[in-house]
PDB file of N, CA, C and O in Angstrom:
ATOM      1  N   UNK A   1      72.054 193.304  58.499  1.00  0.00           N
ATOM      2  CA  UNK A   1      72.819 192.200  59.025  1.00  0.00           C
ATOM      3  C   UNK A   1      72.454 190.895  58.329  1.00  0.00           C
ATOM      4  O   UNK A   1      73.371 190.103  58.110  1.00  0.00           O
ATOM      5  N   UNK A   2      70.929 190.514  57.872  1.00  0.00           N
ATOM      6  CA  UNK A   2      70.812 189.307  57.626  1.00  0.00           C
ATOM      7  C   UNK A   2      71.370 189.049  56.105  1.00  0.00           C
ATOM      8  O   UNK A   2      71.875 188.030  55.633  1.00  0.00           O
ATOM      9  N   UNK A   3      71.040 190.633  55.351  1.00  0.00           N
ATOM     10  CA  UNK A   3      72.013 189.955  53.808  1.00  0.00           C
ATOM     11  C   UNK A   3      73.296 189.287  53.702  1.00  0.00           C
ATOM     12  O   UNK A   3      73.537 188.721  52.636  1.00  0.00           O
ATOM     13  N   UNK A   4      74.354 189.252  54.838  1.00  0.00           N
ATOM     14  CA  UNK A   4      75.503 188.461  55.535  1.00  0.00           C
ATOM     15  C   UNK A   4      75.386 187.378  54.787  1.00  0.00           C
ATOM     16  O   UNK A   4      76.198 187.169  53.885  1.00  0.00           O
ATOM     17  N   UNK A   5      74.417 186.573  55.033  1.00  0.00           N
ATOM     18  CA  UNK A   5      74.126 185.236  55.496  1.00  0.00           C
ATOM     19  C   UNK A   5      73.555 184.677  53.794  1.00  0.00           C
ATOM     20  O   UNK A   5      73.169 185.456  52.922  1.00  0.00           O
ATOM     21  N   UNK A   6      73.638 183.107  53.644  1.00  0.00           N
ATOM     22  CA  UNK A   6      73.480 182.682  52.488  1.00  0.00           C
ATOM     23  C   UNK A   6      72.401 182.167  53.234  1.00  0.00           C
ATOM     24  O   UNK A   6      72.489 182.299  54.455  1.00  0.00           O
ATOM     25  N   UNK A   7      71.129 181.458  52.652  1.00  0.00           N
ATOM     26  CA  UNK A   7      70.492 180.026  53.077  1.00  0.00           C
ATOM     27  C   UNK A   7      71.125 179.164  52.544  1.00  0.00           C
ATOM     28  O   UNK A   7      71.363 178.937  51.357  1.00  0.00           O
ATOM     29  N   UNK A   8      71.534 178.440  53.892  1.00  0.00           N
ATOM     30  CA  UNK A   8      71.381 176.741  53.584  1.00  0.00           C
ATOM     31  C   UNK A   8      70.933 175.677  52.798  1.00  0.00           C
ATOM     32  O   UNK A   8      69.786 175.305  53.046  1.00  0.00           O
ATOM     33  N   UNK A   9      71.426 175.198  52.079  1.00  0.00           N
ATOM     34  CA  UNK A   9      70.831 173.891  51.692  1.00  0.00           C
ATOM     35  C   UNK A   9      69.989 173.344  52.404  1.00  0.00           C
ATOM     36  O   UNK A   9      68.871 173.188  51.912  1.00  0.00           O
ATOM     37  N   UNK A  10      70.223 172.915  53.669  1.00  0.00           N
ATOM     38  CA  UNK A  10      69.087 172.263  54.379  1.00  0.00           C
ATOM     39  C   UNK A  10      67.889 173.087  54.963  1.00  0.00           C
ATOM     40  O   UNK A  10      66.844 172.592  55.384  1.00  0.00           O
ATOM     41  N   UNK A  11      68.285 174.773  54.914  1.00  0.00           N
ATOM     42  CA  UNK A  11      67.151 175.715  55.357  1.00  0.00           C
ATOM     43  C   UNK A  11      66.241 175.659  54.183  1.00  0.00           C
ATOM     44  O   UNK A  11      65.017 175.658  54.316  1.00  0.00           O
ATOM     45  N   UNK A  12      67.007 175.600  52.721  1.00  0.00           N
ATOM     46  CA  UNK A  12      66.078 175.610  51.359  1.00  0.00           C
ATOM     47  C   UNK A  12      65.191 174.427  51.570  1.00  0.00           C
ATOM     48  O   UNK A  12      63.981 174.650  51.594  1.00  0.00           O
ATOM     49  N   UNK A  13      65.746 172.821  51.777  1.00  0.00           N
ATOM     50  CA  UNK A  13      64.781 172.105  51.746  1.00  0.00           C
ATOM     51  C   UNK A  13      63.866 172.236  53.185  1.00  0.00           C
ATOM     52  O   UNK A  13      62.677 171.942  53.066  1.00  0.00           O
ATOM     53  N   UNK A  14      64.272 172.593  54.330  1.00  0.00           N
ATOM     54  CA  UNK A  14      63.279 172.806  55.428  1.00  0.00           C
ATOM     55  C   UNK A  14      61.890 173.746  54.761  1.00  0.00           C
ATOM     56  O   UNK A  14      60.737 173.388  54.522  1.00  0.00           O
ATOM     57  N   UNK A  15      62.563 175.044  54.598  1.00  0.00           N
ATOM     58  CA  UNK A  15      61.429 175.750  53.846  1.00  0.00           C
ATOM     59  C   UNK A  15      60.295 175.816  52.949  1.00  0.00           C
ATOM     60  O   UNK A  15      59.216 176.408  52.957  1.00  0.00           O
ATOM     61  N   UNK A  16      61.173 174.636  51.804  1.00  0.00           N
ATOM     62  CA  UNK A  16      60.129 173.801  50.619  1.00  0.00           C
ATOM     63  C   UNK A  16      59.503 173.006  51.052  1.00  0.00           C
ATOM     64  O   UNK A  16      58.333 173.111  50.685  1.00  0.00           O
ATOM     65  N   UNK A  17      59.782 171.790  52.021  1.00  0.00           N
ATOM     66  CA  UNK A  17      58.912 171.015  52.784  1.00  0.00           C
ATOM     67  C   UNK A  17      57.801 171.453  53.506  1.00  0.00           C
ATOM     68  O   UNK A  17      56.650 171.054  53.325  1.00  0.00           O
ATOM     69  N   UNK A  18      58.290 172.569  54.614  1.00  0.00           N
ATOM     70  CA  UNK A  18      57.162 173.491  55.236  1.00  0.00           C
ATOM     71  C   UNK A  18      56.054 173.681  54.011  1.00  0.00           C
ATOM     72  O   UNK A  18      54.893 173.326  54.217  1.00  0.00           O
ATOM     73  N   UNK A  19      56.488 174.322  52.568  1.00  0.00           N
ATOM     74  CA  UNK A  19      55.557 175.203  52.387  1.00  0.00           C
ATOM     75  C   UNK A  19      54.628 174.171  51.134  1.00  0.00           C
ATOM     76  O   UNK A  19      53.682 174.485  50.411  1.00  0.00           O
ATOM     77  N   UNK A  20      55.308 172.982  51.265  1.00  0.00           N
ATOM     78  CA  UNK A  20      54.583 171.806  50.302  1.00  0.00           C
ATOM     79  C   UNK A  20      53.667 171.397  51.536  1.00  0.00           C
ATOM     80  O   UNK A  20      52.462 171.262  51.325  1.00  0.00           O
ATOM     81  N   UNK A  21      54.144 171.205  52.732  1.00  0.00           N
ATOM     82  CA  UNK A  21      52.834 170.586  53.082  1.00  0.00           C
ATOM     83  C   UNK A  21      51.756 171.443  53.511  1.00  0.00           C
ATOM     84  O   UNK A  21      50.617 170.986  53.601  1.00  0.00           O
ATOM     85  N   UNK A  22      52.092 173.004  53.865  1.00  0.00           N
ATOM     86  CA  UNK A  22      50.983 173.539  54.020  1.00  0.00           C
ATOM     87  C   UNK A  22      50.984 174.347  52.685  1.00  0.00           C
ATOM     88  O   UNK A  22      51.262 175.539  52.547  1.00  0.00           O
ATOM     89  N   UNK A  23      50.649 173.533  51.822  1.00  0.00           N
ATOM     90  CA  UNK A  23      50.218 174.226  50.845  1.00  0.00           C
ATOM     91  C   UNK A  23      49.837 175.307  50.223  1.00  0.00           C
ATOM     92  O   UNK A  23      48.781 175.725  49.748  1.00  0.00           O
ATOM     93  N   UNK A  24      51.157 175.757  50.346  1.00  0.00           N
ATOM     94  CA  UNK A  24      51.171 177.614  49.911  1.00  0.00           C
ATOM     95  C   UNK A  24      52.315 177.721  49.412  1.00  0.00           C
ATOM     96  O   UNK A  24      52.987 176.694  49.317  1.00  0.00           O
ATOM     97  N   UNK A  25      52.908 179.098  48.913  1.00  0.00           N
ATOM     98  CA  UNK A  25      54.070 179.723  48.460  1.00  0.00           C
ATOM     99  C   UNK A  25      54.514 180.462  49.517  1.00  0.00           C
ATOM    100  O   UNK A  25      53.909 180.516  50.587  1.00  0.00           O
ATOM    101  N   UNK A  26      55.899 181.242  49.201  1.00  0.00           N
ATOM    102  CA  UNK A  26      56.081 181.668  50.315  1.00  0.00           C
ATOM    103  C   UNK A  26      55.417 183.258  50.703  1.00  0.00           C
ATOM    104  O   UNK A  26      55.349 183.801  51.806  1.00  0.00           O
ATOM    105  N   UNK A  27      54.932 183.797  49.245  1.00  0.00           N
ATOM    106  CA  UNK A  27      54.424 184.726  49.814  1.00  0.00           C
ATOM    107  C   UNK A  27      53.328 185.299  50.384  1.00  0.00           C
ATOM    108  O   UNK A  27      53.134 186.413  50.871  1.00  0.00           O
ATOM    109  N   UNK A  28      52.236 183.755  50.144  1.00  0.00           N
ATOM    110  CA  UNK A  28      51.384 183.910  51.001  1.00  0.00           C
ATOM    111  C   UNK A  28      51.478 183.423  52.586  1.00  0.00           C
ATOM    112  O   UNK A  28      50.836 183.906  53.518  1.00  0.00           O
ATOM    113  N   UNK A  29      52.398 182.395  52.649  1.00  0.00           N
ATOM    114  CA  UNK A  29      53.273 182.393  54.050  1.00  0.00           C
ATOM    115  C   UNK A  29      53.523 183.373  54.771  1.00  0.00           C
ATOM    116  O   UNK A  29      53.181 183.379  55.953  1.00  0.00           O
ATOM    117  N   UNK A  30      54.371 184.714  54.025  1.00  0.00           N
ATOM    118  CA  UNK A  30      54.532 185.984  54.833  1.00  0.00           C
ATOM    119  C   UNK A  30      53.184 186.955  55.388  1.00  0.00           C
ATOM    120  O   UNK A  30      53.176 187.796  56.287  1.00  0.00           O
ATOM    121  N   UNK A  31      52.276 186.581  54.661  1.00  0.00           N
ATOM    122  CA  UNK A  31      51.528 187.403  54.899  1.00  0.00           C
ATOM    123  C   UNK A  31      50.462 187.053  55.950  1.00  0.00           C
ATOM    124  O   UNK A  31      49.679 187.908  56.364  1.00  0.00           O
ATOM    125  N   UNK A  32      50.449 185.969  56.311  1.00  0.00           N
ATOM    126  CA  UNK A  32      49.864 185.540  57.447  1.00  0.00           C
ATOM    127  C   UNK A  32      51.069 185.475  58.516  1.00  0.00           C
ATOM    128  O   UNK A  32      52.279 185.409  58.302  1.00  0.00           O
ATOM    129  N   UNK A  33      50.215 185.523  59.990  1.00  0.00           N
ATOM    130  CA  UNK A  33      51.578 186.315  60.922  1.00  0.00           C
ATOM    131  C   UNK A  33      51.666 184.555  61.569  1.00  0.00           C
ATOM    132  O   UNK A  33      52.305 184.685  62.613  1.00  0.00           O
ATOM    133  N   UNK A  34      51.459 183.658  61.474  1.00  0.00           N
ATOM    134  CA  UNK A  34      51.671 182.374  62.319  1.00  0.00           C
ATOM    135  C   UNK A  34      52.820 182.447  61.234  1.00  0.00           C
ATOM    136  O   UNK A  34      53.915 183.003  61.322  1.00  0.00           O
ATOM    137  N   UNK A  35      52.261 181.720  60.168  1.00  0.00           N
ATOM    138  CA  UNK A  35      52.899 181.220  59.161  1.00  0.00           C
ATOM    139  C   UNK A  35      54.713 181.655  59.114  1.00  0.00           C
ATOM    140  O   UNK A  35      55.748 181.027  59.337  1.00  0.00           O
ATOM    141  N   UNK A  36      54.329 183.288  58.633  1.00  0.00           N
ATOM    142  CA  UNK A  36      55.460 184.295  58.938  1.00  0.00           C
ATOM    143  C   UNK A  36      56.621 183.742  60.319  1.00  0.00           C
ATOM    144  O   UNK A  36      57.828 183.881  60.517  1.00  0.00           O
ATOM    145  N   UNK A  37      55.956 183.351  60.756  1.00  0.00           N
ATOM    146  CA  UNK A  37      57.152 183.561  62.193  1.00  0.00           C
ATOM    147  C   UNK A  37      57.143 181.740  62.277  1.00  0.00           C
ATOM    148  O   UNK A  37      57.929 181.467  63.184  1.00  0.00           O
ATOM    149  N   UNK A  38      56.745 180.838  61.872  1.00  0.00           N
ATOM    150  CA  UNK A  38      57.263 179.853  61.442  1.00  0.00           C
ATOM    151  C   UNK A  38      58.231 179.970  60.324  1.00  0.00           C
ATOM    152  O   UNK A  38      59.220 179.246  60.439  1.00  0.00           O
ATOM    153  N   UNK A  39      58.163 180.781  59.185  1.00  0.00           N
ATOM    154  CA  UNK A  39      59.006 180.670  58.101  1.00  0.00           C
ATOM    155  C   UNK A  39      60.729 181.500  59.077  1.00  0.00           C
ATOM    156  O   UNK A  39      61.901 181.172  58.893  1.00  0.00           O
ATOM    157  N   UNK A  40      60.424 182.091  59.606  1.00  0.00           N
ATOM    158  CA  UNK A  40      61.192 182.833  60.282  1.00  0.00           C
ATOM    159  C   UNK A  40      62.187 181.882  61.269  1.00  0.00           C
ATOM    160  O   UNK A  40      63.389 181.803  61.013  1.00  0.00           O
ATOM    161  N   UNK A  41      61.642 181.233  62.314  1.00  0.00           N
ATOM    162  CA  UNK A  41      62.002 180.274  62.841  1.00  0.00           C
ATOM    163  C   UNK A  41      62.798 179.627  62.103  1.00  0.00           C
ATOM    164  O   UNK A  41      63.987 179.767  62.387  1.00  0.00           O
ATOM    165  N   UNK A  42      62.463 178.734  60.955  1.00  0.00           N
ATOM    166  CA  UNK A  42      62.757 178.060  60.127  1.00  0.00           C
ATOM    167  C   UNK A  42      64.363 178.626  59.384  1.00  0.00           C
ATOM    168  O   UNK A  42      65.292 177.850  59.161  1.00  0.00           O
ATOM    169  N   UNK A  43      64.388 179.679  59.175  1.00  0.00           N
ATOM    170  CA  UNK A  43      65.588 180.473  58.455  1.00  0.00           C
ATOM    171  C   UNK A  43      66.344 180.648  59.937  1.00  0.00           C
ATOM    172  O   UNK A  43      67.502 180.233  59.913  1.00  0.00           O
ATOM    173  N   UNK A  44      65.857 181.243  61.358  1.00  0.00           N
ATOM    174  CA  UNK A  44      66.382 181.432  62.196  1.00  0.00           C
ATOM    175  C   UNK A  44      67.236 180.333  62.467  1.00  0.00           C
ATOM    176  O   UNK A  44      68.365 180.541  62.912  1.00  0.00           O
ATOM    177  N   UNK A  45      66.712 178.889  62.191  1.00  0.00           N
ATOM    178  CA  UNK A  45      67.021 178.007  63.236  1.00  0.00           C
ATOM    179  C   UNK A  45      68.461 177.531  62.218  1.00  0.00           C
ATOM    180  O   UNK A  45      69.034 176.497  62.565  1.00  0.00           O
ATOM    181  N   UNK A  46      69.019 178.307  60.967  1.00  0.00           N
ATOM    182  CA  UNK A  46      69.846 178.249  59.822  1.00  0.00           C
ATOM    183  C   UNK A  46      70.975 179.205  60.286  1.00  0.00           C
ATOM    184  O   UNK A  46      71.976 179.421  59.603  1.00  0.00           O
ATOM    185  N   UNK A  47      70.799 179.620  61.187  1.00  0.00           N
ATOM    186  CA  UNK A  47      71.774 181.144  61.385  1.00  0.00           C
ATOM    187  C   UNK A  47      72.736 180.532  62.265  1.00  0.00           C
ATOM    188  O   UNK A  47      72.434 179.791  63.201  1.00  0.00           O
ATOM    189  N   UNK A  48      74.384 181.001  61.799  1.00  0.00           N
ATOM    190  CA  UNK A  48      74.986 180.440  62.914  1.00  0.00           C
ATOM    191  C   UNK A  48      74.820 180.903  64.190  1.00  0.00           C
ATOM    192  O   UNK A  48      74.079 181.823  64.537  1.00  0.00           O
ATOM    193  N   UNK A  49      75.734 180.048  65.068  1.00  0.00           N
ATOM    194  CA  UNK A  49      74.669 180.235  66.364  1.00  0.00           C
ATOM    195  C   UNK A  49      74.907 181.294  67.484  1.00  0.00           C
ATOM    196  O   UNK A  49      74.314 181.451  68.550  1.00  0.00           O
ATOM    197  N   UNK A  50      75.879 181.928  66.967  1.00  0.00           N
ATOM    198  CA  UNK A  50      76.522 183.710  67.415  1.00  0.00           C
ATOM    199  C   UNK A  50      75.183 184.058  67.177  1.00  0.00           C
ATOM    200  O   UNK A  50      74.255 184.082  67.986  1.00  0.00           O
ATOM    201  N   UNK A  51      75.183 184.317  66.020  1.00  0.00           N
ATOM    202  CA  UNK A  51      74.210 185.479  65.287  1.00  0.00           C
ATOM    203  C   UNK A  51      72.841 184.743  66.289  1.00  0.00           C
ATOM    204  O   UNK A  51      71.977 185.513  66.709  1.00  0.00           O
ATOM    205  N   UNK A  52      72.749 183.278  66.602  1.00  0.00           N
ATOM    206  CA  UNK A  52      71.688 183.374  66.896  1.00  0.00           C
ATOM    207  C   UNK A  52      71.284 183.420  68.389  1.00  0.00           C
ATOM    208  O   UNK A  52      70.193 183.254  68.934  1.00  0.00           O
ATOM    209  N   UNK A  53      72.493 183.692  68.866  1.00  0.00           N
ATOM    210  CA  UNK A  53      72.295 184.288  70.354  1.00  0.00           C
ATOM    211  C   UNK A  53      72.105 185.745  70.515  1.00  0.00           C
ATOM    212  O   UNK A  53      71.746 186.224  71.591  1.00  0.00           O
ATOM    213  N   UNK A  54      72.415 186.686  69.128  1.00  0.00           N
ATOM    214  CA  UNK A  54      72.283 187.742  69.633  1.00  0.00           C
ATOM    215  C   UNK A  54      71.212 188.417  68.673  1.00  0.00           C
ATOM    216  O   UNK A  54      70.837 189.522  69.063  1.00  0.00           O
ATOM    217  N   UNK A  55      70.783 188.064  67.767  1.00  0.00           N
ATOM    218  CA  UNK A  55      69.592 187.963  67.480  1.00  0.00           C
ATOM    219  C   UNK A  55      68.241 186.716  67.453  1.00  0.00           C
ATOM    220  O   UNK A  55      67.920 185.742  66.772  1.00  0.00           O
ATOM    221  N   UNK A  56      67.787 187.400  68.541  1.00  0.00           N
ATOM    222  CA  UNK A  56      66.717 186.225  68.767  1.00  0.00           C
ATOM    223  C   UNK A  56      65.950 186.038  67.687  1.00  0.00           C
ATOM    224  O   UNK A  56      65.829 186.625  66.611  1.00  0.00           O
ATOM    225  N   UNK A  57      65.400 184.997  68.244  1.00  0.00           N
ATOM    226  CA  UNK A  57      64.427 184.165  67.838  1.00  0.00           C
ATOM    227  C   UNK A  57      63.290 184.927  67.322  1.00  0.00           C
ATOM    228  O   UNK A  57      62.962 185.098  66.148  1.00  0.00           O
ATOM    229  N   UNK A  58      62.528 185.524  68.818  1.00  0.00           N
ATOM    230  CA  UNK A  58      61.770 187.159  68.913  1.00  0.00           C
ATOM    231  C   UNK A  58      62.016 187.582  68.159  1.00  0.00           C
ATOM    232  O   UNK A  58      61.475 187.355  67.077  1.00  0.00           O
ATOM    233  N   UNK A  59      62.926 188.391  68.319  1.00  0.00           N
ATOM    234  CA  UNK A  59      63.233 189.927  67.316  1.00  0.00           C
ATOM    235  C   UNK A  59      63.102 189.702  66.127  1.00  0.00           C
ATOM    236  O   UNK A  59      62.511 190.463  65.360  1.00  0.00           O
ATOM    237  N   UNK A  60      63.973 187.936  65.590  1.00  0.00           N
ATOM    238  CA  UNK A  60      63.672 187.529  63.841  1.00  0.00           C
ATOM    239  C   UNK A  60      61.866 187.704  63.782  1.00  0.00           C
ATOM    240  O   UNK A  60      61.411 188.567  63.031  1.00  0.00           O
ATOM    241  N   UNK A  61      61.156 187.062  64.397  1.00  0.00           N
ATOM    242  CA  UNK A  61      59.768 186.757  63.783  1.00  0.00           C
ATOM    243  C   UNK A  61      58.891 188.500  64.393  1.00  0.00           C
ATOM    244  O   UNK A  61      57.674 188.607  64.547  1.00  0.00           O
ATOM    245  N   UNK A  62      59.664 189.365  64.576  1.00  0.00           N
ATOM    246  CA  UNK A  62      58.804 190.420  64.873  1.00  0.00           C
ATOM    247  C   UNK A  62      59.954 191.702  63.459  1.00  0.00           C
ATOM    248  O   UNK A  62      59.677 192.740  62.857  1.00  0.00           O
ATOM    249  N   UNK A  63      60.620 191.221  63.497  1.00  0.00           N
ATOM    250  CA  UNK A  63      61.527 191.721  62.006  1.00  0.00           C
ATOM    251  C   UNK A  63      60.765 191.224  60.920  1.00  0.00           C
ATOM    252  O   UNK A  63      60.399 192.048  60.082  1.00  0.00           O
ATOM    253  N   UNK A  64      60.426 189.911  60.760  1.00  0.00           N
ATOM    254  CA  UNK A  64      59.822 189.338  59.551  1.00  0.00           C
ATOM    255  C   UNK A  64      58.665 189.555  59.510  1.00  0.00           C
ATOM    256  O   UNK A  64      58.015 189.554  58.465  1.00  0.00           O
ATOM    257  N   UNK A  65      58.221 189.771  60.605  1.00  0.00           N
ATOM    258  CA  UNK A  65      56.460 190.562  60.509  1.00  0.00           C
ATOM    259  C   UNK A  65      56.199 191.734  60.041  1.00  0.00           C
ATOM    260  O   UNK A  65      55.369 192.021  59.179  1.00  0.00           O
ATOM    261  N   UNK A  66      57.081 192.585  60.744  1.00  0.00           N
ATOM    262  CA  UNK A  66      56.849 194.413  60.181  1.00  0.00           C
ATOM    263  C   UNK A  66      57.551 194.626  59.327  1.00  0.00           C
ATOM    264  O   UNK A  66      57.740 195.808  59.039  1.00  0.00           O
ATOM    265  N   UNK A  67      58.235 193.569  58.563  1.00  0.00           N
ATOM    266  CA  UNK A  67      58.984 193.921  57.104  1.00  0.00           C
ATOM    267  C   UNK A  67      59.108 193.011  56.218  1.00  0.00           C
ATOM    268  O   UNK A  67      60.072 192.460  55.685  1.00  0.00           O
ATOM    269  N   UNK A  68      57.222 192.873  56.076  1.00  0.00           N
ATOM    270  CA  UNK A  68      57.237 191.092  55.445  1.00  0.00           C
ATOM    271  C   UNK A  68      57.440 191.242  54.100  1.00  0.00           C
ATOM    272  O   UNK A  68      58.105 190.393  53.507  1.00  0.00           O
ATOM    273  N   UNK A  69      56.869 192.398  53.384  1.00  0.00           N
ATOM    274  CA  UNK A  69      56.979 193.097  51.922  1.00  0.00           C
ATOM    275  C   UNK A  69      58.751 192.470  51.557  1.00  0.00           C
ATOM    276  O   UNK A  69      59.197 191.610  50.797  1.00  0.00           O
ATOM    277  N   UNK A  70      59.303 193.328  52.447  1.00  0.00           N
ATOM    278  CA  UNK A  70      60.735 193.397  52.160  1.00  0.00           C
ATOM    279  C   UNK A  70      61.521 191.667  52.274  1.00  0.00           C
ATOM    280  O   UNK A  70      62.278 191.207  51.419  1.00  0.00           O
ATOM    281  N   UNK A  71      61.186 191.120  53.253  1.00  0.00           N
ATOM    282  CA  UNK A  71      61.893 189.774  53.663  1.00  0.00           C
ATOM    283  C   UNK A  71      60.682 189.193  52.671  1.00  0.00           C
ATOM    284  O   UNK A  71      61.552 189.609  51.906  1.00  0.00           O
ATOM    285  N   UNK A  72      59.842 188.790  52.093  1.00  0.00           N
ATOM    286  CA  UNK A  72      59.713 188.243  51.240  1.00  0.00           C
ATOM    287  C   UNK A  72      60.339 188.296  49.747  1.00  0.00           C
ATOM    288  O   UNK A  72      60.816 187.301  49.201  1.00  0.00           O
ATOM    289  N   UNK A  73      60.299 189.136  49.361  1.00  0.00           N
ATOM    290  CA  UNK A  73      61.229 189.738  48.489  1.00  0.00           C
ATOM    291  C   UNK A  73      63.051 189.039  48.730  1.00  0.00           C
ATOM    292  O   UNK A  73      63.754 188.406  47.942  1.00  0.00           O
ATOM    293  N   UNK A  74      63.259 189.401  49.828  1.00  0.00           N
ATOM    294  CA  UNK A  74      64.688 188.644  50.351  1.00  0.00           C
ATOM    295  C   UNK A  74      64.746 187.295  50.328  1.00  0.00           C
ATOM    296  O   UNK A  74      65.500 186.649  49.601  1.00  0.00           O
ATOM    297  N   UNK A  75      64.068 186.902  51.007  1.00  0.00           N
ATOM    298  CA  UNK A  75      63.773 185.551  51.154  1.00  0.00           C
ATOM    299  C   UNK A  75      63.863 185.000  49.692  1.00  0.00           C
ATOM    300  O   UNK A  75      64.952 184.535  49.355  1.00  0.00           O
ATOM    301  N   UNK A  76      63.059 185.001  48.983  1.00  0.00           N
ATOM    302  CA  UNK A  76      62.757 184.659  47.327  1.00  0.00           C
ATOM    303  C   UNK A  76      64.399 184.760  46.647  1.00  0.00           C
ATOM    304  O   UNK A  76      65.037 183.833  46.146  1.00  0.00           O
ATOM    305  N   UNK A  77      64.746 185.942  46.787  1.00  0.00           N
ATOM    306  CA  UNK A  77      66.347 186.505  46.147  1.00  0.00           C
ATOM    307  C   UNK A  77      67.033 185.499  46.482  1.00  0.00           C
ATOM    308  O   UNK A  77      67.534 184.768  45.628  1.00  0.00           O
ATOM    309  N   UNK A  78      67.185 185.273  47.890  1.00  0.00           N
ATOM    310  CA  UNK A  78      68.364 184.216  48.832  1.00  0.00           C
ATOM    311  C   UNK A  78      67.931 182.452  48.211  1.00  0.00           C
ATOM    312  O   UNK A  78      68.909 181.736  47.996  1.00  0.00           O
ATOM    313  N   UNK A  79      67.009 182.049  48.043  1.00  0.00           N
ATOM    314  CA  UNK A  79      66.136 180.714  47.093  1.00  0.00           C
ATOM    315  C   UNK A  79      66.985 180.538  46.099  1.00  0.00           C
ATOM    316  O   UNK A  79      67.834 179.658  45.958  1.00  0.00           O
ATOM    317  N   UNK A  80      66.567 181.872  45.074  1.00  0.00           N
ATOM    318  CA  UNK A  80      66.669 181.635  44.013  1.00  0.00           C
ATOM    319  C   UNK A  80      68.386 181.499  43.575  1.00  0.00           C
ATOM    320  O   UNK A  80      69.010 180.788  42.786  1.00  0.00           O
ATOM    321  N   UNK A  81      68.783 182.691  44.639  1.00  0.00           N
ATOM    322  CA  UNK A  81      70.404 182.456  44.228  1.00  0.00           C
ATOM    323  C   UNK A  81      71.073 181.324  44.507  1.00  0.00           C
ATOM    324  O   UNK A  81      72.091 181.074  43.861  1.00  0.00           O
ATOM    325  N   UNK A  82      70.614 180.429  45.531  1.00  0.00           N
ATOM    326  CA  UNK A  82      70.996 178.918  46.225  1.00  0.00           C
ATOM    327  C   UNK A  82      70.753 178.146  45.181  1.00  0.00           C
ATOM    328  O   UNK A  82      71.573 177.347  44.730  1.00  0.00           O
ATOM    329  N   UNK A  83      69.654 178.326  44.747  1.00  0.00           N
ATOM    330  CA  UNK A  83      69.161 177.159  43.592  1.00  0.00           C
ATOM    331  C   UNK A  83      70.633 176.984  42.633  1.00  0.00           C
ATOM    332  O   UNK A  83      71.394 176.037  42.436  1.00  0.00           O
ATOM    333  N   UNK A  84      70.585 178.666  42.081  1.00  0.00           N
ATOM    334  CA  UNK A  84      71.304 178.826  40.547  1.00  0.00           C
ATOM    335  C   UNK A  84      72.809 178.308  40.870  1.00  0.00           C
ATOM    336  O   UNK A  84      73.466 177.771  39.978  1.00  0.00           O
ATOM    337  N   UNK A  85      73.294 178.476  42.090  1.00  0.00           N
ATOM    338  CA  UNK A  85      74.209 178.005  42.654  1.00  0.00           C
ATOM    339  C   UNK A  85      74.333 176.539  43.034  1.00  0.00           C
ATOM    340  O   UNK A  85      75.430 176.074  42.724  1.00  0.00           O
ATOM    341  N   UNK A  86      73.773 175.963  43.431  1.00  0.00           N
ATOM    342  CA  UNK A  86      73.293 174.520  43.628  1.00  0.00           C
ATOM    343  C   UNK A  86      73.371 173.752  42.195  1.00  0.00           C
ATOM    344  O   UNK A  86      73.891 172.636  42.202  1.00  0.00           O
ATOM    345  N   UNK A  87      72.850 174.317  40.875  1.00  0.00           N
ATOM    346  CA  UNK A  87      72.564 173.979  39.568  1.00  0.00           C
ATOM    347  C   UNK A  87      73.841 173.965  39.243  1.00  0.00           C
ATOM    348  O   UNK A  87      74.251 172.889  38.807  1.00  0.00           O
ATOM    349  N   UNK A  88      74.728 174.988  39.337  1.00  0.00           N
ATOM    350  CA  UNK A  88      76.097 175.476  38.770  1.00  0.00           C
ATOM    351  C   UNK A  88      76.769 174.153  39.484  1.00  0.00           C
ATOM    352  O   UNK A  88      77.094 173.215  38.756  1.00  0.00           O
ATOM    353  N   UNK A  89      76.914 174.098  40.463  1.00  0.00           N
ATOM    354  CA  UNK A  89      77.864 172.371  40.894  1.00  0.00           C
ATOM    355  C   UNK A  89      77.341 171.146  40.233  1.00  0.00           C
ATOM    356  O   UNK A  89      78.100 170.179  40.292  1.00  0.00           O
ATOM    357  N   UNK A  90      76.072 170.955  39.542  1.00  0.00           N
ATOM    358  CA  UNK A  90      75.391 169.931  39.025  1.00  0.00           C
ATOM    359  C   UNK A  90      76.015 169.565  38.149  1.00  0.00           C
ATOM    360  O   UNK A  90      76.362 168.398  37.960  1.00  0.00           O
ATOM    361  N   UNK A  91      76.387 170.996  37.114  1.00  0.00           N
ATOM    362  CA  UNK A  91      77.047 170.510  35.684  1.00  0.00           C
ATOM    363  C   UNK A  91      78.838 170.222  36.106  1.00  0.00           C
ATOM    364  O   UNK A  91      79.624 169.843  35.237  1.00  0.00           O
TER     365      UNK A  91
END
């Protein structure tokens, strides 16, 4: 369900801000379980707001926990494609 979904512009800069001030990347973010379910939150709080009544809040940061390998990996993919996309309207 979540490959659906693009990130946001404003979830990209929420996320980069988060992870500039606590000074990490994101994949050491995933791998700690606070961190994780803040980064989670953070993308959650990006979801329209169907999706985010019927997938909680919960379920995102206990999804992003037991499949942090994988949603990091996702996570990174969904960045990078926003960026290249973001770049492409520049020129």
């Amino acid at each position: 369900m979540i490959k659906q979904f693009e990130i946001s512009t404003s979830v990209q800069k929420q996320l980069g801000d988060y992870l500039a001030t606590n000074q990490t990347d994101l994949k050491t973010a995933m791998a700690d379980e606070t961190r994780n379910g803040e980064v989670a939150a953070i993308i959650h709080a990006g979801l329209p707001m169907m999706v985010r009544k019927i997938y909680s809040l919960e379920k995102m940061k206990n999804f992003f926990w037991t499949k942090k390998e994988l949603m990091v990996e996702f996570v990174a993919m969904r960045l990078a494609a926003a960026e290249k996309k973001n770049a492409k309207k520049k020129r």
